[in-house]
C-alpha positions in Angstrom: 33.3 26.1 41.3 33.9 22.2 41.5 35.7 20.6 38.4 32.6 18.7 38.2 30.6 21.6 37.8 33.6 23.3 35.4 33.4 20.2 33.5 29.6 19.6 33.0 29.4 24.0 31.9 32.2 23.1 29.3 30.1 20.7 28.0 26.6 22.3 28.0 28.5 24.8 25.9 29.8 22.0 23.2 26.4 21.1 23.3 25.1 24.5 22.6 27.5 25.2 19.7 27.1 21.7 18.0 23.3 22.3 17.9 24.0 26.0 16.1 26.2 24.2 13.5 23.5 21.2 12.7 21.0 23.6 12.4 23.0 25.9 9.9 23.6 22.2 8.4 20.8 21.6 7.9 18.3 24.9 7.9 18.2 24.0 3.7 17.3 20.6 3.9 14.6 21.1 6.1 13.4 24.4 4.6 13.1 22.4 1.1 11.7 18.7 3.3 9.2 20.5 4.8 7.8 22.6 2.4 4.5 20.8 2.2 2.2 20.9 5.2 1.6 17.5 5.4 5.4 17.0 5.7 5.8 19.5 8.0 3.0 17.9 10.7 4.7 14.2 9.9 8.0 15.6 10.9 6.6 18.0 14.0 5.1 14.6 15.4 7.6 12.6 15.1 9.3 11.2 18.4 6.2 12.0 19.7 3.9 8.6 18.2 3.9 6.3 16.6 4.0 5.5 12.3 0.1 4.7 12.3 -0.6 7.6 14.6 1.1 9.9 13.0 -0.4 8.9 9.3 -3.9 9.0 11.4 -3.4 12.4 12.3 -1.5 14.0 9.0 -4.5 11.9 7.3 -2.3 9.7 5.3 -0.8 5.9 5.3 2.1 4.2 8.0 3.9 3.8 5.1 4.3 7.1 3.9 4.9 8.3 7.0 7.6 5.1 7.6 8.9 6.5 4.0 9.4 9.8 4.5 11.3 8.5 7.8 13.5 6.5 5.9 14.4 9.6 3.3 15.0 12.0 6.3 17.3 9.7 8.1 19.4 9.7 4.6 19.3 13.2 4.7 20.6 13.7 8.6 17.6 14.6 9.8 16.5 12.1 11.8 18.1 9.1 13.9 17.2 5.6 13.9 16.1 4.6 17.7 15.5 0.8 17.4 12.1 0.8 15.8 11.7 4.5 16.3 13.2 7.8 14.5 14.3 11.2 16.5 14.9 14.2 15.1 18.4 15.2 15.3 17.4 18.6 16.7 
């Protein structure tokens, strides 16, 4: 095995063991975020479309949808990508 290929295993498995510890991080906040079905679709398509979309298809407003963006990227759970949020996992 290369050191390249030593290298890029080591960090596949820091990878995998820093995405275990966010989710036990953060397996509450979600639970309790996404207790409401409407919630729970607005976060599922998010990264996916946009604000508008996404109220279009949870049947609610941009805004709320922008909203509940903001709150969850105060929480951890999403990222701020320029104009657009990612989930963190």
């Amino acid at each position: 095995m290369s050191e390249h290929d030593k290298i890029a295993t080591r960090l596949q498995r820091i990878e995998e063991l820093l995405t275990v510890l966010v989710k036990n991080q953060l397996s509450d906040v979600i639970n309790k975020e996404l207790n409401d079905p409407k919630k729970k679709k607005i976060f599922e398509l998010t990264g996916k479309y946009s604000a508008s979309e996404i109220g279009k298809k949870a049947k609610t407003s941009a805004m709320t949808v922008s909203r509940l963006w903001q709150a969850w990227e105060a929480l951890g759970l999403l990222i701020k990508d320029g104009k657009n949020y990612r989930k963190v996992i």
